[in-house]
C-alpha positions in Angstrom: 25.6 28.2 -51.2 22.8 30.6 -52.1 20.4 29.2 -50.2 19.0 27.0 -52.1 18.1 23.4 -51.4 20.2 21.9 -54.0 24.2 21.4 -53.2 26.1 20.2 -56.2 29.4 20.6 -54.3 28.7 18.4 -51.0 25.3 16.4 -51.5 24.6 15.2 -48.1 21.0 14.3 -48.1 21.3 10.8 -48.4 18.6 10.4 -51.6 18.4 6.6 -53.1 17.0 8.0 -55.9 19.5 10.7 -56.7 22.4 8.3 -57.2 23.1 5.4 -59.2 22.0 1.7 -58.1 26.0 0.0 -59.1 27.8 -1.8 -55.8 28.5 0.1 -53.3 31.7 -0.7 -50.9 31.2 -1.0 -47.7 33.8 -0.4 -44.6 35.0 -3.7 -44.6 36.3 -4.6 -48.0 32.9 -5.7 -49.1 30.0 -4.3 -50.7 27.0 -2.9 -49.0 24.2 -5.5 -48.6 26.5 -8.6 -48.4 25.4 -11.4 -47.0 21.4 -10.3 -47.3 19.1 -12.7 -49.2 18.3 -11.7 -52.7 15.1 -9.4 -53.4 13.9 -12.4 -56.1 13.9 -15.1 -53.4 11.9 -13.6 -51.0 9.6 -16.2 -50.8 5.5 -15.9 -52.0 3.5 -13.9 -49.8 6.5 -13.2 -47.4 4.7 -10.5 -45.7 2.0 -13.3 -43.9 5.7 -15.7 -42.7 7.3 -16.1 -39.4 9.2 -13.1 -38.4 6.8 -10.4 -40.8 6.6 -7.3 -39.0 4.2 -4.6 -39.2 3.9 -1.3 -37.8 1.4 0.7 -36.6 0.7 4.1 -38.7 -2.1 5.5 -36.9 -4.7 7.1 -39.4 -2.4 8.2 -41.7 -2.1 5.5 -45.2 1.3 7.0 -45.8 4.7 4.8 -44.5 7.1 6.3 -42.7 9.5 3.5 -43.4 8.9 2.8 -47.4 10.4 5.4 -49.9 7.2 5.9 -52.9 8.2 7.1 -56.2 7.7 10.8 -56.9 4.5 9.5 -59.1 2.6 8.2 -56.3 1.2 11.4 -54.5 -2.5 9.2 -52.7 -1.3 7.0 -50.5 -4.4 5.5 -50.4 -3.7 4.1 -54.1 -1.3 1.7 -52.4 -3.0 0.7 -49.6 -4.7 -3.0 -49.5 -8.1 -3.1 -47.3 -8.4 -6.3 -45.2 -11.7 -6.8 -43.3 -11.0 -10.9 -41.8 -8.8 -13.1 -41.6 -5.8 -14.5 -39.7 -3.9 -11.2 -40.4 -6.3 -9.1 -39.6 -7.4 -10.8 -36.3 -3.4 -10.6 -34.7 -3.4 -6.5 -36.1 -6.4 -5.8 -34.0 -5.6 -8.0 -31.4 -9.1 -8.0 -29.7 -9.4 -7.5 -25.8 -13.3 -8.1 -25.1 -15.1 -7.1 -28.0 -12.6 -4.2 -28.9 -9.6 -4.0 -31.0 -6.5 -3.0 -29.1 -3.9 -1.8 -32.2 -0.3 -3.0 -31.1 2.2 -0.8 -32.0 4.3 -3.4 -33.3 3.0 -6.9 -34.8 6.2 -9.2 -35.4 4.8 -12.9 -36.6 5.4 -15.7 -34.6 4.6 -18.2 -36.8 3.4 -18.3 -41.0 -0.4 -17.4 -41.3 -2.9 -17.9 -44.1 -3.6 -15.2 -46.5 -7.4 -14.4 -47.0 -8.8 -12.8 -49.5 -7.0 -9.7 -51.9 -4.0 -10.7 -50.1 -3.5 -14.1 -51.2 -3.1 -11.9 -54.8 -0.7 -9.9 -54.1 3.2 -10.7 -54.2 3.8 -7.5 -51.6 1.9 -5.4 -49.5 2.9 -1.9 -48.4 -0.1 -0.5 -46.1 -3.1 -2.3 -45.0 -6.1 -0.7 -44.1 -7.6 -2.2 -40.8 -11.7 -1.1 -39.8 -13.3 -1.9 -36.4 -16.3 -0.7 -35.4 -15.0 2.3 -34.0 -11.6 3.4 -35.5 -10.0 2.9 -38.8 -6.1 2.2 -38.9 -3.8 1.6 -41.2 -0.4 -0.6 -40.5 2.7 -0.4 -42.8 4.7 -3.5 -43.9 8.4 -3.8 -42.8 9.8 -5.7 -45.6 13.0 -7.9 -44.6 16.4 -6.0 -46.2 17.2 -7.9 -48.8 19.8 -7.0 -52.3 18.9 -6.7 -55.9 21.7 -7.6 -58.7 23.1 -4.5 -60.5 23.8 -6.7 -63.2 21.7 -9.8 -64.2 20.7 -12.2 -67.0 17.7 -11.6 -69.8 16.8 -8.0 -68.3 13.4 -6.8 -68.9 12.1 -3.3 -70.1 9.7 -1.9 -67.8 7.8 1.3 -67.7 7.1 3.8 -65.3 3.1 5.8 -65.6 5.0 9.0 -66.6 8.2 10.6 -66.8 9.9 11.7 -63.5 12.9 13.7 -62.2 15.6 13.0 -63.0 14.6 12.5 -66.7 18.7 12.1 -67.2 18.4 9.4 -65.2 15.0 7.6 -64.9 12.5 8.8 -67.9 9.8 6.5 -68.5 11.9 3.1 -69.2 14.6 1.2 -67.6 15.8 -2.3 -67.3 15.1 -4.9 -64.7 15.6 -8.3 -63.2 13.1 -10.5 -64.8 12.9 -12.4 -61.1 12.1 -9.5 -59.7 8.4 -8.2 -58.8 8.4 -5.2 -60.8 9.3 -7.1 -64.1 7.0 -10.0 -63.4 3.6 -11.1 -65.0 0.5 -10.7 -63.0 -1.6 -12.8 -64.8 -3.2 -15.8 -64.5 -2.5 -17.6 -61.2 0.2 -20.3 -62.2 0.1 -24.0 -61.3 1.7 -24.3 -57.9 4.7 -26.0 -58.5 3.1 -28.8 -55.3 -0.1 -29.8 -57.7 2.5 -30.1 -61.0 1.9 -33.5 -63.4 5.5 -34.4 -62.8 5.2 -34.3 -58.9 4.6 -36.9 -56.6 3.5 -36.5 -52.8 4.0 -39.6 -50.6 2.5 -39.3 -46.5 1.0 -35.8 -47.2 0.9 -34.5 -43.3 1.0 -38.1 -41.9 4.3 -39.7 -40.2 4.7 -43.5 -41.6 6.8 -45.8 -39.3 9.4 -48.2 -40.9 10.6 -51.3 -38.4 14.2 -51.6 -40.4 13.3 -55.3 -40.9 11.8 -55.5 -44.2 9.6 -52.1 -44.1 9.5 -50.2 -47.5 6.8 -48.3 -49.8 7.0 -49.0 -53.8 6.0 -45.5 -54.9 4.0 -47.4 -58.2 2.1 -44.1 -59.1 5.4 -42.3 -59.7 5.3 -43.8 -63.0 5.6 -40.4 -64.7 8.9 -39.3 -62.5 11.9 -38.7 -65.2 15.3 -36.6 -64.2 16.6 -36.0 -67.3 15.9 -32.1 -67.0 16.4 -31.9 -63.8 14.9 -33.1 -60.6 14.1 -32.2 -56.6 13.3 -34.9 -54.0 12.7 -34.0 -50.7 11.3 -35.3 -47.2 10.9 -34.6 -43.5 13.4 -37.7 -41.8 13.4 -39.4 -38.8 15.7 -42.1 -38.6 16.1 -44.4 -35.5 19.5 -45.5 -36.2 22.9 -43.4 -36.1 25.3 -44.3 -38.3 27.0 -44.4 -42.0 24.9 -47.2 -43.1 23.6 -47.8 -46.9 20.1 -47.7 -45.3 17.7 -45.8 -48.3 15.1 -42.4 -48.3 15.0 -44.0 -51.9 16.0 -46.0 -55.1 14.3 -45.0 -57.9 14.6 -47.5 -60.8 16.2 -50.5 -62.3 15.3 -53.4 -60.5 18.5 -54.1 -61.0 20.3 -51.4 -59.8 21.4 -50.3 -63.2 19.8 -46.8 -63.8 18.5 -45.6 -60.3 18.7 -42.5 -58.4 19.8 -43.3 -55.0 19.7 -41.4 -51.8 21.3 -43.1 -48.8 22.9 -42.2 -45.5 26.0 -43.5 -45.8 28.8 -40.6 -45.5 26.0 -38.6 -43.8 24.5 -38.7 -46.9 24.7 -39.5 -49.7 23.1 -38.5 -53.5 23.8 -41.0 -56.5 23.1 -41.5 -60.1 23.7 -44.8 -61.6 23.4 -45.2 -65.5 24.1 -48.1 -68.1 26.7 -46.5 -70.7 27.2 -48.5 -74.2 30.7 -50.2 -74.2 32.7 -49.8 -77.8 31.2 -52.9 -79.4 34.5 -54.7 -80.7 33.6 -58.1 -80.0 30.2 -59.9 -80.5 29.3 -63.1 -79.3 29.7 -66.1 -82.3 27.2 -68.8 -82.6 29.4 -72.0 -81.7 26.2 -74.8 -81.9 23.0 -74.6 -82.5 20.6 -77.0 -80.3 23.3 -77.0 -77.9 23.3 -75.5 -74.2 25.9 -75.6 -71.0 25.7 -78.9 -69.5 23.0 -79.3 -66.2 25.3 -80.9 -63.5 28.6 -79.8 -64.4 31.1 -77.5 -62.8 31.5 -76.1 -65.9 28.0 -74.6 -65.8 28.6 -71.2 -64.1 24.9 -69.8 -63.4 21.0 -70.1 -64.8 18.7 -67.3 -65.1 15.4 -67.1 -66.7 13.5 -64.3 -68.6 16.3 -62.8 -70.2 17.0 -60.8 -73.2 19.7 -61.7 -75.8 21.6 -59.1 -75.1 20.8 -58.9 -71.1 22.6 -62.6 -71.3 25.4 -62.0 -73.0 26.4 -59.4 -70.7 26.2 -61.8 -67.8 28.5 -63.9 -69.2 31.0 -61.0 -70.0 30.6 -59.9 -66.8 30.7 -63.2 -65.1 34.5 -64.3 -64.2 35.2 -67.6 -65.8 32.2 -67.3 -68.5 33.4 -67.8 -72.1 30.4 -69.6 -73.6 26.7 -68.8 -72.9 23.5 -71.0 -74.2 20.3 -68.9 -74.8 16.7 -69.9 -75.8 15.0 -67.8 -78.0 11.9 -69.4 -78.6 9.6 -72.3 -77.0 8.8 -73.2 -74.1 12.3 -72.3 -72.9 12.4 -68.6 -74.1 14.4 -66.5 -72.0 16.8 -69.4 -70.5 20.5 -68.2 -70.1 22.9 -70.5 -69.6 26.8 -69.3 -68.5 29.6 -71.8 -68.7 33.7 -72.3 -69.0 33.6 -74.3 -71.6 32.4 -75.6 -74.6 34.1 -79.5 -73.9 31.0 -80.8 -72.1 28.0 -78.9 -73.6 24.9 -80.6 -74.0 22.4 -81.0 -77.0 18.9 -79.7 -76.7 16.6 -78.9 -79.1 15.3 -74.8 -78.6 19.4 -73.9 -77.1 21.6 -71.8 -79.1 26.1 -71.9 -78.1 27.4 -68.7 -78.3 30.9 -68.1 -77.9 31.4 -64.7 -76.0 34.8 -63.9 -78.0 35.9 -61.5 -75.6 39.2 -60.4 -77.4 38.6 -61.1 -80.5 37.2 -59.1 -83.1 33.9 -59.4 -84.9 34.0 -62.6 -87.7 32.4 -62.1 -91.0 32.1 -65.5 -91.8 31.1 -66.2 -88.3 27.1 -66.3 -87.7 26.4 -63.6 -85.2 23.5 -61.7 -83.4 24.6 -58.3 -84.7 22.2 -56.2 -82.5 23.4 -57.0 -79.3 25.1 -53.6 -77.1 26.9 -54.5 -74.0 26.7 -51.7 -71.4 28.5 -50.9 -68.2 27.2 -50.0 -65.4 28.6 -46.8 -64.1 27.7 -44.5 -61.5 28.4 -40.2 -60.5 27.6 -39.3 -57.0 27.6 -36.3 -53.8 28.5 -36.9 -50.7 28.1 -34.4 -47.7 30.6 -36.4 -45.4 31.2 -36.7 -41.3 28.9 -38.2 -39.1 25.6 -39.7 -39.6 22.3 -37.6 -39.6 21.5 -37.4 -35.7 19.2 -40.0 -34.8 15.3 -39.7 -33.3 15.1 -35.9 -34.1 13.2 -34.7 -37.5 15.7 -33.4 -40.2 14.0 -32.3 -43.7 16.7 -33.3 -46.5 16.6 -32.3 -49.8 18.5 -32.8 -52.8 18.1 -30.6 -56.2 19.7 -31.5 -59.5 19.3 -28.7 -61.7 19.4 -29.2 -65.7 23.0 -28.1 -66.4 24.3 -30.8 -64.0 24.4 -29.3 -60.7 23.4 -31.5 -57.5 22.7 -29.5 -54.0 22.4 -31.3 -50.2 20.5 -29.6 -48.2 19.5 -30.4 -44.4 17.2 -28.1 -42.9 17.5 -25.9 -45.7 21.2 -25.5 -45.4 23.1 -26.3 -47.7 25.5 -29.1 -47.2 27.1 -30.1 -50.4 27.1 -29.2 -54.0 28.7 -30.4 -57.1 28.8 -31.9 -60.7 26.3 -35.0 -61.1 25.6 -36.4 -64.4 21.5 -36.5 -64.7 19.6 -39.7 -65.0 18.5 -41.3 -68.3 16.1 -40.0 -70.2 14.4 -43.3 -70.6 12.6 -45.3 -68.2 15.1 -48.8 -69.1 13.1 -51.9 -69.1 11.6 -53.6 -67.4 10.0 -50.3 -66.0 11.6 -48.5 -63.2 10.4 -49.0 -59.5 10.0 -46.5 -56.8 11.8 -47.9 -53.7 10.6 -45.7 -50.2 12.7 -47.0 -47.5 14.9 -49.8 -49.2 17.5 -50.5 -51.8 17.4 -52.4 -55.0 19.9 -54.7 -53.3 19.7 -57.1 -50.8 22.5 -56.8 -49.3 21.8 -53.2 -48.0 19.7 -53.0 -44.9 16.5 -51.4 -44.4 15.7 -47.4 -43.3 14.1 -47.8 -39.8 12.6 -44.6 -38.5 9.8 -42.7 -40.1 9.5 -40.4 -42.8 6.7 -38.3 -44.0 5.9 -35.4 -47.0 8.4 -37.1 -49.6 8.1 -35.1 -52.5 9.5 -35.8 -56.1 9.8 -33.8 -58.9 11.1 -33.8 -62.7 11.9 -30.6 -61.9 14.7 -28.0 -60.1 12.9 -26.5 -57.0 14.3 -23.0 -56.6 15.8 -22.1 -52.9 12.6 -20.3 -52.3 10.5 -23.3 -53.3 12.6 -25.1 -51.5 11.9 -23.2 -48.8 8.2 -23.3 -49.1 8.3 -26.6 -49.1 10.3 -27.5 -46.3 7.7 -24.8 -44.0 4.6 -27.1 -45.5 3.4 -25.4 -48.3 2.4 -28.3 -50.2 1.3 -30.8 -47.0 0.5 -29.6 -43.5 2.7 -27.9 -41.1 6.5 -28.9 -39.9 6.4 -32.2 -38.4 5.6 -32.0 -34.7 5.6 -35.8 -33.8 8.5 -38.3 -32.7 11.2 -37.5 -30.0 11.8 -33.6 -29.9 14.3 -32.1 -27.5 13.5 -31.1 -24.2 15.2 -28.5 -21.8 17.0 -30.5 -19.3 18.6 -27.7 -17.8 19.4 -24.1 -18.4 22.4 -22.7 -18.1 24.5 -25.5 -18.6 27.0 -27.2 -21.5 28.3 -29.8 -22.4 32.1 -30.5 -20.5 34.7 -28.6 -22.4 37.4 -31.3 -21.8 35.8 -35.0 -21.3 35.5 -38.0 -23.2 31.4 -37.2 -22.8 31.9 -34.3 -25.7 31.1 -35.6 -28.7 31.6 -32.9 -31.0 31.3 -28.9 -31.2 30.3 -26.8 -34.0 
């Protein structure tokens, strides 16, 4: 009103700075910024990805595009100097022996980083010298949202005090995921090279026939879910369908503590765990030197290398089985015997009769094996539902199961499904787990027929951005290329809107 700049009454310059950084509502009963992707999960060097764009400056360092804070006043100070590289190469864009300067650089595809800028977790300006002319190119960052309110804020501190001291000073809080409150130290251990990870067909396609194809996964030895786990692979699967066919089945041989992925419903993410039954009953010694008869109907089954305990629960879980002979020494150790009844068992020297005692409760005066502990085998699982993956076309799936119980589906880094799964045992059981690539723990579930290639497992949560990273070959070479891949038939043309020949729309 008196001609200065400042107007406390109507403040229309349109200052970030000035006002505070709470939501804002937008026109549309949301907030401004909905629906953009989180500042903290842009992934690593996001300014080298597919899509980065860059803008040409001239020979002035200073952005037209990026807001500094009032303390930077050289531009220079935040500009990065890049002499080679991949980067460097499509900014010059050479014609003959001369660099040409685009105005506008838009990636078509991730590049490498080389040099200071594979040290860097954002760029602002680069600085880009030919022969003849010196340039500089200003980083469009993608719009993205920070949180206004967030979990374990950090202090940070600016190099000085700046206007508005009411409102900035020298200290404020921030989001510890974010890049101004994170450590620059000490490059960490990508999460690809971890102890706890293991890579199976790192960048090379390998072909299962469906018949009796598989990979045991032996040096996985050290894979354990209990705090959380990510397994992942590119998928090509021959067959359509809701079949039981496996990516994998990790552990019990017999299918008593696994993690299971299958594509049945689509697919499908399970966690199958032995939980202790209330021990109200133990088995009573009936005879000793006594087994179930060897050609009777009475004798119910025969197994051999078998644990006390792993024997008495076949019996309790075997219909008809109310007495069990078991061999806990000599040259029949490990023997299990199931069988109806005790009227025609047999004497042999090495045997012990046990009488399972389902329903009745334990005897004092009976002589009993008081460490056995029946389980039950019991199992949590996520399903995405609907059809089958599609068939002959590469799909990267992906499940996460973070530490608070959480499991995620995601295909092609969409997220399909999402729920409470219980984790898997802390415990390798015994005998030790095996690592099934391509087939189940039971025969009765057909084989995967198809080809697979950068499985990756981890004890471990991936975050989305990992996740991401992942699935654009971060840890193995690029996106998988090979197999069928669709090919324009023709343009300009749909599928029927009504005839039996559409499938589906979506």
């Amino acid at each position: 009103e008196d001609g200065a700049d400042e107007n406390n009454i109507d403040p229309m310059r349109m200052v970030a700075s000035w006002r505070d950084a709470l939501p804002k509502m937008n026109l549309h009963l949301g907030y401004m910024g909905d629906h953009r992707p989180l500042c903290s999960d842009l992934p690593p060097l996001h300014f080298l990805r597919k899509g980065a764009t860059w803008r040409y400056l001239g020979h002035s360092p200073t952005p037209t595009l990026t807001t500094d804070p009032l303390t930077i006043t050289n531009a220079l100070n935040r500009t990065l100097d890049i002499s080679a590289g991949p980067l460097y190469e499509l900014l010059c864009a050479r014609a003959s022996a001369h660099c040409t300067f685009p105005s506008e650089v838009i990636l078509n595809a991730n590049i490498g980083c080389s040099g200071v800028e594979c040290d860097v977790a954002n760029v602002r300006t680069v600085r880009v010298a030919a022969a003849d002319e010196t340039v500089y190119y200003e980083y469009l960052q993608p719009a993205c949202v920070h949180l206004a309110f967030y979990n374990d804020a950090t202090l940070i501190r600016t190099g000085e005090r700046v206007w508005p001291e009411t409102i900035g000073g020298t200290t404020m809080c921030a989001d510890p995921q974010s890049e101004s409150a994170g450590v620059l130290c000490c490059g960490a251990e990508s999460f690809c090279d971890a102890a706890n990870v293991h890579k199976f067909s790192n960048g090379i396609s390998h072909t299962f026939d469906g018949v009796n194809d598989y990979v045991n996964a032996e040096s996985i030895g050290n894979f354990d879910g209990s705090d959380g786990l990510t397994v992942a692979a590119w998928v090509y699967r021959s067959t359509l369908g809701n079949a039981k066919d496996r990516l994998v089945d990790f552990g019990d041989v017999k299918g008593s503590n696994n993690v299971i992925i299958s594509f049945e419903n689509s697919l499908t993410y399970r966690v199958v765990r032995n939980i202790p039954v209330a021990n109200t009953s133990q088995p009573t010694l009936y005879a000793p030197n006594t087994k179930c008869p060897f050609d009777s109907p009475d004798r119910l089954f025969r197994a051999t290398d078998m644990s006390f305990d792993e024997c008495w629960q076949m019996c309790v879980t075997t219909g008809e089985c109310n007495f069990f002979s078991y061999a806990a020494s000599g040259e029949n150790e490990g023997i299990c015997m199931g069988c109806t009844s005790a009227s025609s068992a047999e004497a042999d020297t090495g045997f012990s009769f046990y009488d399972v005692n389902r329903d009745s409760p334990f005897g004092s005066s009976a002589q009993t094996n008081p460490s056995a502990t029946l389980t039950s085998t019991q199992e949590e699982s996520l399903q995405i539902g609907g059809v089958g993956l599609p068939p002959n076309v590469w799909t990267h799936v992906a499940v996460v199961h973070t530490a608070d119980g959480t499991a995620s589906i995601y295909l092609d880094g969409v997220l399909r499904a999402s729920g409470s799964v219980w984790l898997p045992e802390a415990t390798p059981p015994s005998p030790p787990p095996i690592y099934y690539i391509g087939r189940s723990h039971s025969a009765d579930d057909p084989y995967f027929e198809g080809e697979m290639r950068d499985l990756f497992a981890s004890s471990r949560a991936l975050t989305l951005a990992e996740l991401t990273q992942l699935r654009e070959g971060s840890c193995s070479a690029a996106k998988p290329s090979g197999g069928s891949q669709p090919k324009l038939y023709a343009p300009n043309t749909k599928c029927p809107f009504d005839s039996p020949d559409r499938l589906f729309r979506a």
